[in-house]
C-alpha positions as CSV (number, residue, x, y, z in Angstrom):
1,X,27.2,15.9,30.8
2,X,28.8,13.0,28.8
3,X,31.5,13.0,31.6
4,X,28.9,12.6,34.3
5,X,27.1,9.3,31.7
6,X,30.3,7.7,31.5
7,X,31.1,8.2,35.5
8,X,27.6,6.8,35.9
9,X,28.5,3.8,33.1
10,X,31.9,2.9,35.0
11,X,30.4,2.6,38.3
12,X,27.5,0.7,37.2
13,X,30.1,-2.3,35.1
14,X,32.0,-2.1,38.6
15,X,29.1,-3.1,40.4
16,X,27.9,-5.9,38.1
17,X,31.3,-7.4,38.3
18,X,31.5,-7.0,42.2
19,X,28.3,-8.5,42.2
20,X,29.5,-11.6,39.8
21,X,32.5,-12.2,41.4
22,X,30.7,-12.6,45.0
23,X,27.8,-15.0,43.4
24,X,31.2,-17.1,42.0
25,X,32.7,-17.7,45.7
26,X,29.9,-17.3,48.0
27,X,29.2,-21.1,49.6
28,X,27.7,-23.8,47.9
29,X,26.2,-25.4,51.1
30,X,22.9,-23.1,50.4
31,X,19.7,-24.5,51.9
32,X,18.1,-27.4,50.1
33,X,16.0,-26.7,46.8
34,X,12.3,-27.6,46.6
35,X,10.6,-28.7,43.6
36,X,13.7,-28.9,41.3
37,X,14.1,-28.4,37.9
38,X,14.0,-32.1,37.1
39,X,11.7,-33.9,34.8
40,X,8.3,-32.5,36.4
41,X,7.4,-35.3,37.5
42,X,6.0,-33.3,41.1
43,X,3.2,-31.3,38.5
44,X,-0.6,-32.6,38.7
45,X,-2.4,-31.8,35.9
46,X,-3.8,-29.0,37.1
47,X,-0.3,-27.4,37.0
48,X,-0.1,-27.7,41.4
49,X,2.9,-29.6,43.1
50,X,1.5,-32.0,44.7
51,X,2.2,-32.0,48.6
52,X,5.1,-33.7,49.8
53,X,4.6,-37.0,52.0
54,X,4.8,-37.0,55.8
55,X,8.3,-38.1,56.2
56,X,9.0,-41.1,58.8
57,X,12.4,-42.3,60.2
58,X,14.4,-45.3,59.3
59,X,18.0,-46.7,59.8
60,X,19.8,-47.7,55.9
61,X,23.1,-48.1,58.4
62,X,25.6,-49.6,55.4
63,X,25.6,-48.9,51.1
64,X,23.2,-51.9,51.1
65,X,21.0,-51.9,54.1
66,X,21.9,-53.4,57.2
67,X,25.1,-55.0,58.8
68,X,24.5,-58.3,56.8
69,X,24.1,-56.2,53.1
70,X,21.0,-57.6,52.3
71,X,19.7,-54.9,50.6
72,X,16.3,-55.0,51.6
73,X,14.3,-52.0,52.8
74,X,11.2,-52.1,55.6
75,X,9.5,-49.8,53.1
76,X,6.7,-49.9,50.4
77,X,6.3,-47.4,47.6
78,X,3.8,-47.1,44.7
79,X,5.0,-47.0,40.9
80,X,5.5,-43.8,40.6
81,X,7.6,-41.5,42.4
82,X,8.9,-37.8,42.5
83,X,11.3,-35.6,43.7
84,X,10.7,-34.7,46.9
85,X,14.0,-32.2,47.2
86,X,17.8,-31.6,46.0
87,X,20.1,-30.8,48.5
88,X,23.4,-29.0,47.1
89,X,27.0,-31.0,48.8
90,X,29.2,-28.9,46.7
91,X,31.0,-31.7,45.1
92,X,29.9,-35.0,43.3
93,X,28.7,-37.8,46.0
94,X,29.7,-40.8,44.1
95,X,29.0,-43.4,47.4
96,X,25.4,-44.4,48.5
97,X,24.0,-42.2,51.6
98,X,23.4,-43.8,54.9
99,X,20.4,-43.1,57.5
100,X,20.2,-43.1,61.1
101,X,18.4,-41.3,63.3
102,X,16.4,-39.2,61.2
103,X,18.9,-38.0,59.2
104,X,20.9,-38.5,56.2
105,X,24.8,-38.8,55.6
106,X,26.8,-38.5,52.6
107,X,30.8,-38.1,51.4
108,X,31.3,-35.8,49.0
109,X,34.8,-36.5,46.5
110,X,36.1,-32.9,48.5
111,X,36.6,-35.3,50.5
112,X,33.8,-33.9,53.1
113,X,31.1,-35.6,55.0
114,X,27.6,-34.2,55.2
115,X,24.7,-34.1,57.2
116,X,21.4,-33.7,56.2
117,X,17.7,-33.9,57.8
118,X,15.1,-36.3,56.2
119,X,13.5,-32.6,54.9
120,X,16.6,-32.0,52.8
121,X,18.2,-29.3,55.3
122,X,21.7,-29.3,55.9
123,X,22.7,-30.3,59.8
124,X,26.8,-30.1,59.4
125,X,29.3,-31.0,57.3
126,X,33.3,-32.3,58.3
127,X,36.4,-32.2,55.9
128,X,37.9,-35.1,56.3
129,X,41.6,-34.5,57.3
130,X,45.0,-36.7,57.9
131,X,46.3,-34.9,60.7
132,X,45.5,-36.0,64.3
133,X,44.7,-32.5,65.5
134,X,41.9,-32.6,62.2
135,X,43.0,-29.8,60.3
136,X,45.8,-30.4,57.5
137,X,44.7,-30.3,53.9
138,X,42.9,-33.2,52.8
139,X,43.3,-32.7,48.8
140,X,45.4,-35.7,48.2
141,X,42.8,-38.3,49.9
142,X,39.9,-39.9,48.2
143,X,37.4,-41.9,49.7
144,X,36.7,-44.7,47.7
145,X,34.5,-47.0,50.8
146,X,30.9,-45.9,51.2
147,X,30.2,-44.6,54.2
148,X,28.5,-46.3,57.5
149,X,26.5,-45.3,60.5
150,X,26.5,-47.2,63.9
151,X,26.8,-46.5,67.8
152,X,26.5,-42.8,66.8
153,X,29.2,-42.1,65.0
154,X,29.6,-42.0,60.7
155,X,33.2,-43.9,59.8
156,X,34.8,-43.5,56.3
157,X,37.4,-45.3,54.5
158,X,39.7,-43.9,52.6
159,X,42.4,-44.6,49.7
160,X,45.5,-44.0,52.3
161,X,44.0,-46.6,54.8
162,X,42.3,-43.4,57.0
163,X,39.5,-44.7,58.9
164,X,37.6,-41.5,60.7
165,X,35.3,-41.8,63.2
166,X,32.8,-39.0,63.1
167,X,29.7,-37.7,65.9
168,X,26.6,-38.4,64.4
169,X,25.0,-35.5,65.8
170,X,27.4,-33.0,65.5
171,X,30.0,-33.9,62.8
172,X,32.8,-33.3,65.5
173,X,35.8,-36.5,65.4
174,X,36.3,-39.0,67.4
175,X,39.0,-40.4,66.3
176,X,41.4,-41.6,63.4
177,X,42.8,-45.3,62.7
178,X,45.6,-45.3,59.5
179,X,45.9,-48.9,58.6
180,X,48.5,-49.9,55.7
181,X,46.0,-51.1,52.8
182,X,43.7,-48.4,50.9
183,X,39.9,-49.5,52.3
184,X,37.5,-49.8,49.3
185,X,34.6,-51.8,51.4
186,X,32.7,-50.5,54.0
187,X,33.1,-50.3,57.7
188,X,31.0,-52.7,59.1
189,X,30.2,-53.0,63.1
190,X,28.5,-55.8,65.0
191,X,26.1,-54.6,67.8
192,X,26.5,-57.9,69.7
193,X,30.1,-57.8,69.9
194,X,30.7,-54.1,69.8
195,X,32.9,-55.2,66.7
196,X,34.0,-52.1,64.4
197,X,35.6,-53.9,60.9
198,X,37.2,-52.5,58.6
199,X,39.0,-54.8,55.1
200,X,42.3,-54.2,53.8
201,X,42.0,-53.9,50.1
202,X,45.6,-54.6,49.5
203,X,46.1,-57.9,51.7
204,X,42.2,-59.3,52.2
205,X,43.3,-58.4,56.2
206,X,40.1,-57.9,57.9
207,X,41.4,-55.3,60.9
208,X,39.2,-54.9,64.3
209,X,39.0,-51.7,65.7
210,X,37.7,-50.6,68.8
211,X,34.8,-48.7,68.4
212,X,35.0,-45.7,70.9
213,X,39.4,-45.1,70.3
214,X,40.2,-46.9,66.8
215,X,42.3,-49.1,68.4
216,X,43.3,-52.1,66.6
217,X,41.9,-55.0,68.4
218,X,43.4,-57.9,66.1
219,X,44.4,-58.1,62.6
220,X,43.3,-61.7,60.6
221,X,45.9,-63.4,58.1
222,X,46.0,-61.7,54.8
223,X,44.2,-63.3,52.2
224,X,44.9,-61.9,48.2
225,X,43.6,-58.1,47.2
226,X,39.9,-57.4,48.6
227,X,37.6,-54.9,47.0
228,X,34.1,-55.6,48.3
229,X,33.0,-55.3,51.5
230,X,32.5,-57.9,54.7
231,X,29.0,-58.6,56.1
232,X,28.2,-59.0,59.3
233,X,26.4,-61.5,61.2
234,X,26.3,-64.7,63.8
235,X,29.6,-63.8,65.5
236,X,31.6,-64.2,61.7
237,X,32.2,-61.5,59.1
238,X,32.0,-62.8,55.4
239,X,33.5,-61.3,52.4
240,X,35.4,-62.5,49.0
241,X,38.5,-62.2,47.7
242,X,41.1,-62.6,44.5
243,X,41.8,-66.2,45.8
244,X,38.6,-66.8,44.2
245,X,37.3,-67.5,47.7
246,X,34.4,-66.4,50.9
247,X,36.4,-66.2,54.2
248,X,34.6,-66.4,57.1
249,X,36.4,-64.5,60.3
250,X,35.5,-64.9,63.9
251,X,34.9,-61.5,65.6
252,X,35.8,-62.6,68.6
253,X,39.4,-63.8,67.8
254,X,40.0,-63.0,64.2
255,X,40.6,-66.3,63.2
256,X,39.6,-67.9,59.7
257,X,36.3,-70.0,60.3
258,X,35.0,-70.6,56.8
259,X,36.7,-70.8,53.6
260,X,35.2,-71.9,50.5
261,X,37.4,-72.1,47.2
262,X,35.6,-71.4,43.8
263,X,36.1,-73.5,41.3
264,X,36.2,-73.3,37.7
265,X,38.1,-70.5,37.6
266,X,37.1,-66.8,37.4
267,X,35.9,-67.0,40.4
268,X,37.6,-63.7,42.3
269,X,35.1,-62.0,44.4
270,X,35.3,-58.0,44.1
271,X,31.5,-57.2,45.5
272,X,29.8,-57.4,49.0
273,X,28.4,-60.7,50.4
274,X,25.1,-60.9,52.1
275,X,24.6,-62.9,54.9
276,X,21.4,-64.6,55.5
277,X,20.1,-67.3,58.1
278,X,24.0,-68.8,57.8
279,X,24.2,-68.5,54.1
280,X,26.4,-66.2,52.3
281,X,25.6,-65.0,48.8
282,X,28.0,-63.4,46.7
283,X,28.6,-63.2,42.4
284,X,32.0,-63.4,40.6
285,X,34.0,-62.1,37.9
286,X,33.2,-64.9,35.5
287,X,29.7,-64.1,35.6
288,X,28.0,-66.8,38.4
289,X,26.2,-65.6,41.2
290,X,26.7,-68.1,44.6
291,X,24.6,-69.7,47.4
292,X,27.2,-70.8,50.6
293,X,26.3,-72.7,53.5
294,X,28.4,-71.9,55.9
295,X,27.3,-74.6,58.3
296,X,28.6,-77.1,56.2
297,X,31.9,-75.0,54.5
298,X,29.8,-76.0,51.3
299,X,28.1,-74.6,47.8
300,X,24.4,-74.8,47.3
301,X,24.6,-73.8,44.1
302,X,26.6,-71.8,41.8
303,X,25.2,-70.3,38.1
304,X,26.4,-68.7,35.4
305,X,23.8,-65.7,35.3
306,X,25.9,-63.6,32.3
307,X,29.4,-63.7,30.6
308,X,30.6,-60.6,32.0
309,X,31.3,-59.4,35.7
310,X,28.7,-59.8,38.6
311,X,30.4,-57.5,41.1
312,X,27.2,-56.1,42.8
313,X,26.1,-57.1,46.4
314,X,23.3,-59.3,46.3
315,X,19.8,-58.6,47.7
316,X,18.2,-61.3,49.3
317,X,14.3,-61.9,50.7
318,X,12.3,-64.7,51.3
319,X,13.0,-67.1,48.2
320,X,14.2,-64.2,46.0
321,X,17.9,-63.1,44.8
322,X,18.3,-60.4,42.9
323,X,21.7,-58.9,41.6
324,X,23.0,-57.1,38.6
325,X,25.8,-57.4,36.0
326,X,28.2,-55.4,34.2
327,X,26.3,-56.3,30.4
328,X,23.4,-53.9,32.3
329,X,21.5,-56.9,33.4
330,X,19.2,-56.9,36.6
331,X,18.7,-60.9,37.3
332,X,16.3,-62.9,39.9
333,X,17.0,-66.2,41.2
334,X,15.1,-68.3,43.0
335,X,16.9,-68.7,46.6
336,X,16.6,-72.5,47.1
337,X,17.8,-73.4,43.5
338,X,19.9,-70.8,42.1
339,X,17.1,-71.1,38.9
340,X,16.0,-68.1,36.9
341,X,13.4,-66.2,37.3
342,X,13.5,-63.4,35.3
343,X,16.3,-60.9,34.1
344,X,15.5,-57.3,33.0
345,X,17.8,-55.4,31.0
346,X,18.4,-52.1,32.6
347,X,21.5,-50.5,30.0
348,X,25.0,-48.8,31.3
349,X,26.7,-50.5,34.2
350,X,24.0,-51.0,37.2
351,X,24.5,-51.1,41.0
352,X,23.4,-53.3,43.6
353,X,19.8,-54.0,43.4
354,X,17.2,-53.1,47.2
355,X,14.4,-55.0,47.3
356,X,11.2,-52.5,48.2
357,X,8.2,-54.1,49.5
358,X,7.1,-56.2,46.0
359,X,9.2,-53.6,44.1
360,X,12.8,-53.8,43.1
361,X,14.6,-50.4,43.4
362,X,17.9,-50.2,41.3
363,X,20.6,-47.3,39.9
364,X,22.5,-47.4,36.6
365,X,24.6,-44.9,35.4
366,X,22.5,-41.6,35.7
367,X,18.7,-43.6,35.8
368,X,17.1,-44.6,38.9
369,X,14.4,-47.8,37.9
370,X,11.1,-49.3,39.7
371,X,11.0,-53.2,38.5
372,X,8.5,-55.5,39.6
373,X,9.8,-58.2,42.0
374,X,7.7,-61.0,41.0
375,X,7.2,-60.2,36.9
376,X,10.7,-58.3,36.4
377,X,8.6,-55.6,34.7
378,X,9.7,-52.2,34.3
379,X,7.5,-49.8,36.5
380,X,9.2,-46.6,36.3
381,X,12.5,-45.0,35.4
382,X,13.8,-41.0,36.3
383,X,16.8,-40.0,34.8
384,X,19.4,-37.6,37.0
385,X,21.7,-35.0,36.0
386,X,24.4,-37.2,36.0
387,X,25.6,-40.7,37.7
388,X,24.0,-41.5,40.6
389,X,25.3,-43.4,43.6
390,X,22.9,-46.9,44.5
391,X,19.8,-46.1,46.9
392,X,19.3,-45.3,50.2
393,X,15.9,-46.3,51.4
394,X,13.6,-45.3,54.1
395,X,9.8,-45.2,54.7
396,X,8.8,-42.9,52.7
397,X,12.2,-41.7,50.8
398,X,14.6,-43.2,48.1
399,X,17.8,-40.9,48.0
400,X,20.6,-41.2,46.0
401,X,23.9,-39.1,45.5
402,X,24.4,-37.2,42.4
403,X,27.7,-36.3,39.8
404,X,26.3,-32.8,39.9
405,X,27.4,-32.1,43.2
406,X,23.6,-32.7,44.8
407,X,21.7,-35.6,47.1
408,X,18.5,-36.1,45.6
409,X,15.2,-37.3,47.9
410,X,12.9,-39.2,45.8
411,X,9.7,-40.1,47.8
412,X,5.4,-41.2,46.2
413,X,3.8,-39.0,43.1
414,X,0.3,-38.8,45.4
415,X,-0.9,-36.6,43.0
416,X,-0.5,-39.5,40.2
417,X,-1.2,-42.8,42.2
């Protein structure tokens, strides 16, 4: 009898480890998780999750917005939000998602691209590779560029100078384009010149590609080391430099159009510039924030706006600037003037600022923040299981990449507002 408990005993411990061992490797792409266990922030009092929003469409085609990073979202949310759903990727998504078409992309550190729906569920997802038959190991690359969506297709950077072209509907490649710098900014593309750019950290070379092969259309003169990203805009593309400089390309030709020295010194340019009505706005590593007029190759204004780093990209509305520095600071200018505002301090090392409707949506560290656009009051903070990448925005979501391996869809609390 003991024999036949110890049989019984044996076979039951082998089961529980079979059983552990397949839990440990089955996939991590599972289907998305609804109602998280986050700060429960989705409860009504009652104890009921509160129904989750009718979600509409939008286009968040770049890390900050548009072609131009302006970082400002057709969008309107009230001051309190919830989680709306947490989508597993299976490694940490340190780079801001992109939108288009009505669904969601994201690059993992694997590295791996992913598709989502706007509900959370997964469409595909794409190792990216070296190999020109898209299937060597892809361990050594890291993608360090945010990811883009245009004319279909998702293209990532990465730190071997890999530009992939990816179907937006299916994940399958294109193409791939290895230039000779790592890329750190984003792909950029101009719809009215079918323009596909891509920045060479190494050199400050902005590179044309065409869109549908990767072919390099021209190459521009090399500038000093680039690690922001180009905007896009009026036939030019605009980004900064180490020269402690804004160059201005033509996409047409490639050649330099615009370039505007900063004085003073500390004046090297590491974020993205957004592009605006013919002015370019842009802060530096000693701590000013810039207003170019390209027109006239000429400064509006310069100001010091902290003593430390302003390498965020701008947003830019109406006669608002908002940016962010590296001493946790979240500042608004006015647009004419370069004059203060407000400033809000937000803690840690924030990203670049969206403007929301009259709400000012902004990351640091592992806390997503609501401020007030006109009183630079705190509205709302969540804080995430880990760092979180800077906003995507659309109608009715806010989603942002997490260190813990998810993509998190924030959208209204109706049951609170």
């Amino acid at each position: 009898m003991k024999e036949a408990w110890k049989k019984i005993l044996l076979l039951l411990l082998i089961l529980a480890y079979v059983a552990a061992v397949v839990a440990l490797y089955l996939p991590d792409f599972q289907q998305t998780v609804h109602a998280p266990t986050l700060p429960r922030e989705t409860d009504d009092k009652g104890g009921r999750v509160s129904p989750v929003p009718v979600v509409a469409s939008g286009e968040w085609n770049t890390y900050h917005g548009d072609a131009a990073l302006t970082g400002v979202a057709s969008a309107s949310f009230p001051e309190l939000l919830r989680v709306v759903w947490v989508a597993p990727a299976g490694a940490p998504v340190e780079q801001p998602p992109v939108i288009s078409g009505g669904r969601i992309f994201v690059v993992s550190t694997r590295p791996e691209v992913l598709a989502f729906g706007l509900d959370g569920q997964p469409f595909w997802r794409r190792v990216l590779t070296a190999s020109e038959d898209f299937t060597d190991n892809a361990e050594t690359m890291y993608v360090d560029a945010p990811p883009a969506v245009f004319a279909g297709s998702v293209f990532t950077g990465t730190d071997t100078g890999l530009v992939t072209a990816l179907r937006a509907d299916t994940g399958e490649p294109f193409w791939h384009a290895q230039l000779d710098s790592p890329i750190n900014g984003t792909v950029n593309y101009d719809r009215d010149t079918n323009a596909l750019l891509v920045l060479e950290q190494d050199t400050g070379a902005l590179v044309r590609l065409d869109v549908t092969t990767g072919t390099v259309r021209w190459r521009s003169e090399t500038v000093d080391r680039a690690d922001g990203s180009p905007s896009v805009g009026d036939g030019i593309a605009v980004y900064g430099s180490c020269a402690a400089a804004l160059h201005g390309i033509s996409l047409d030709t490639g050649v330099k159009r615009h370039e505007l020295s900063i004085e003073g010194g500390g004046g090297q340019v590491a974020g993205g510039v957004a592009l605006v009505g013919g002015y370019a706005y842009a802060g530096c590593r000693d701590g000013r924030i810039m207003c170019a007029d390209l027109g006239k190759d000429a400064f509006v204004w310069l100001k010091p706006v902290s003593e430390l780093e302003v390498f965020s990209t701008p947003a830019v509305k109406d006669d608002w600037v908002l940016v962010t520095s590296l001493d946790g600071m979240l500042h608004a200018l006015d647009r004419t003037t370069g004059e203060p505002r407000w400033r809000h301090e937000l803690g840690g090392e924030p990203g670049s600022p969206v403007i929301v409707g009259d709400k000012v949506v902004i990351a640091s560290e592992d806390t997503l923040f609501l401020v007030s656009l006109q009183s630079g009051k705190r509205l709302w903070e969540m804080r995430m299981a880990g760092f979180i990448s800077d906003p995507a925005v659309t109608p009715n979501l806010i989603v942002v990449g997490c260190e813990d391996g998810t993509v998190i869809a924030l959208g209204p609390d109706i049951s609170k507002n």
